[in-house]
C-alpha positions in Angstrom: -3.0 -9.8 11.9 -5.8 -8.5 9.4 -5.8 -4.6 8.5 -8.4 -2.2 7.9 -8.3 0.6 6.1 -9.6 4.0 6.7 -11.1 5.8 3.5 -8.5 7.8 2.9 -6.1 5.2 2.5 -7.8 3.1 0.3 -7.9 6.0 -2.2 -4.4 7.0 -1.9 -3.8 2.7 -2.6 -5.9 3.3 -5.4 -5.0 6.2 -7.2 -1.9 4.6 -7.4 -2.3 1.3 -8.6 -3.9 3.5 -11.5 -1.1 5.8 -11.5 1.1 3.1 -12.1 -0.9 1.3 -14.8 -0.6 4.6 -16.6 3.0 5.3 -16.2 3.6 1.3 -17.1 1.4 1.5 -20.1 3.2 5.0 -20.9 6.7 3.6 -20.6 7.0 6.1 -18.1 9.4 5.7 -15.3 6.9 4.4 -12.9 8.7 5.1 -9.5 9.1 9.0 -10.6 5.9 9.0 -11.4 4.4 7.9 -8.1 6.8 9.8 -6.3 5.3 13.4 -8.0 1.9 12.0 -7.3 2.1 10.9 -4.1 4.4 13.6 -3.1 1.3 15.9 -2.9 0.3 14.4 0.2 3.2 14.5 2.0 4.2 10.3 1.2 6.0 10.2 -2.1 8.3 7.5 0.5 5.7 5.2 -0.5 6.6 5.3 -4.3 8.9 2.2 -4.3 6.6 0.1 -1.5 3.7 0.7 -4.5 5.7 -0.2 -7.2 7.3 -3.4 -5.5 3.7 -4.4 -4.7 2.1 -3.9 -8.3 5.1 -5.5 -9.9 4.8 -8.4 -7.7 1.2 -8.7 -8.0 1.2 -8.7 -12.5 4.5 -11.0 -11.8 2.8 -13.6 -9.7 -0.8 -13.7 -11.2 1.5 -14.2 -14.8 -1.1 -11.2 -16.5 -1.2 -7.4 -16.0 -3.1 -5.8 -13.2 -6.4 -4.2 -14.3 -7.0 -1.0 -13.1 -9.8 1.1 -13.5 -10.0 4.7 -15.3 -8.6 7.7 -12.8 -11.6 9.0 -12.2 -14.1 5.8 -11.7 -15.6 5.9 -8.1 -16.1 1.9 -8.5 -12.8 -0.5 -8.1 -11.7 -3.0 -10.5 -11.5 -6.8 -9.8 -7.9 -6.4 -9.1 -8.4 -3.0 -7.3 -10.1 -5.0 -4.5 -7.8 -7.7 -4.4 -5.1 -5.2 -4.4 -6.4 -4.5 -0.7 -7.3 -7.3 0.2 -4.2 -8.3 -0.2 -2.7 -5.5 1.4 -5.7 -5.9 4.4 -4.3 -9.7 4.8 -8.1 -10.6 4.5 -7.8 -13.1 2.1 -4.9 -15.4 2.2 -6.6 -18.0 -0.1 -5.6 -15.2 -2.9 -2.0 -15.8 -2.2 -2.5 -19.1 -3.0 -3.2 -18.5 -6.4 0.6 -16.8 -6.7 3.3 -18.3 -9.1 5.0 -20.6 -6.1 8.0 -19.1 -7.0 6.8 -15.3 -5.5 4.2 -16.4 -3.1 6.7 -15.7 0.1 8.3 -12.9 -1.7 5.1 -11.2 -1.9 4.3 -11.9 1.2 7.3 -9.8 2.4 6.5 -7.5 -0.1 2.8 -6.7 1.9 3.9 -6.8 5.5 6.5 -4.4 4.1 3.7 -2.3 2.7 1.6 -2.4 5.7 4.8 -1.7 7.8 5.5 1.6 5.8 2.2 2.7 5.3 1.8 2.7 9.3 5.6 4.6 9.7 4.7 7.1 6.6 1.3 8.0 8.2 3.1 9.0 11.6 5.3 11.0 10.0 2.6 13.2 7.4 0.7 13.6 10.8 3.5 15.2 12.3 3.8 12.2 15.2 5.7 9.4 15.3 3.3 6.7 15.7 0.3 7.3 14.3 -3.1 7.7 17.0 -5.8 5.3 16.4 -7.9 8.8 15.3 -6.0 9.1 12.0 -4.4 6.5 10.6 -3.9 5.3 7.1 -4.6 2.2 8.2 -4.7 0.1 11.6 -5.3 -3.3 13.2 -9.1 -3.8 12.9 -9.1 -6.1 16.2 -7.5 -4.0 18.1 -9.7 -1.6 20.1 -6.7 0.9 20.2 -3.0 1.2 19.7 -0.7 1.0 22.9 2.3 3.2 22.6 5.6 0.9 23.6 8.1 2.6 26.1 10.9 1.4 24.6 10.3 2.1 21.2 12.7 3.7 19.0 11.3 6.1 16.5 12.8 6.8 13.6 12.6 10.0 11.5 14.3 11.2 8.2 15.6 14.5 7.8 14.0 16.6 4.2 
C-alpha cells in the first residue's frame, strides 16, 4: 500500500531528518534530541522510529544522509527519498540498499508508517486517526473504515 502525506507531516519528517543530522554531526545524543524536538508537538514517541529510519537509511546507501539547512523551504536529494521511502512510492530505491539491510529497512518503514498512523490518533485526542487529519493516510483509499473489533491501545503520561 503506497502513502501520502499531508503537509504537515512531511515537515515534521523533515525537520527531523535535519534534526538528526545535526545532533549526529554534534555528537549529540540523537534520540534525546528528537525527543525534545518533537516533543513540542505532542510525538516525541516518534524519536526512536526516526532515528531507526535515518540510521538505516546512511547504513544501507554506505554514505551519510544529506540534509538540507533547518531553515531551507526546498528538500535535499535525500530529503525526498527519505519520503518516498517512507510513502512506499518508489521500491526501485530499496533496491539500491546494501543486500544485507534491504528487508531490515523494510521493517524499519512499515514500522514508521505504523507509528506515525497510532501517534497521530493519539496527538488528536482519538484513537484512530479520521481521514480529515491525519499525519498521513492511504492515498487509494477514499476513506478509512473504523474495524469493530479493533483494540486500541493507549499509553498512560
Amino acid at each position: 500500500m503506497r502513502f501520502a502525506f499531508s503537509p504537515a507531516a512531511v515537515w515534521t519528517i523533515i525537520d527531523s531528518a535535519r534534526n538528526w543530522r545535526i545532533a549526529r554531526d554534534a555528537g549529540d545524543q540523537v534520540q534525546p534530541s528528537l525527543y525534545r524536538r518533537l516533543e513540542r508537538f505532542g510525538v516525541g514517541l516518534l524519536a526512536p522510529v526516526f532515528d531507526s529510519v535515518m540510521t538505516l537509511f546512511e547504513a544501507g546507501f554506505r554514505r551519510r544522509f544529506r540534509a538540507g539547512n533547518l531553515l531551507d523551504i526546498g528538500l535535499s536529494h535525500d530529503e525526498h527519498h527519505l519520503l518516498a521511502l517512507l510513502e512506499g512510492a518508489d521500491a526501485s530505491v530499496i533496491e539500491r540498499f546494501d543486500p544485507k539491510l534491504a528487508s531490515t529497512m523494510r521493517i524499519a518503514l512499515s514500522s514508521a508508517r505504523i507509528m506515525l498512523l497510532s501517534v497521530i490518533g493519539e496527538v488528536i485526542g482519538v484513537p484512530s486517526a479520521p481521514v480529515s487529519a491525519p499525519l498521513f493516510f492511504p492515498a487509494t483509499a477514499a476513506q478509512r473504515v473504523p474495524l469493530s473489533n479493533a483494540i486500541h491501545v493507549y499509553f498512560k503520561q
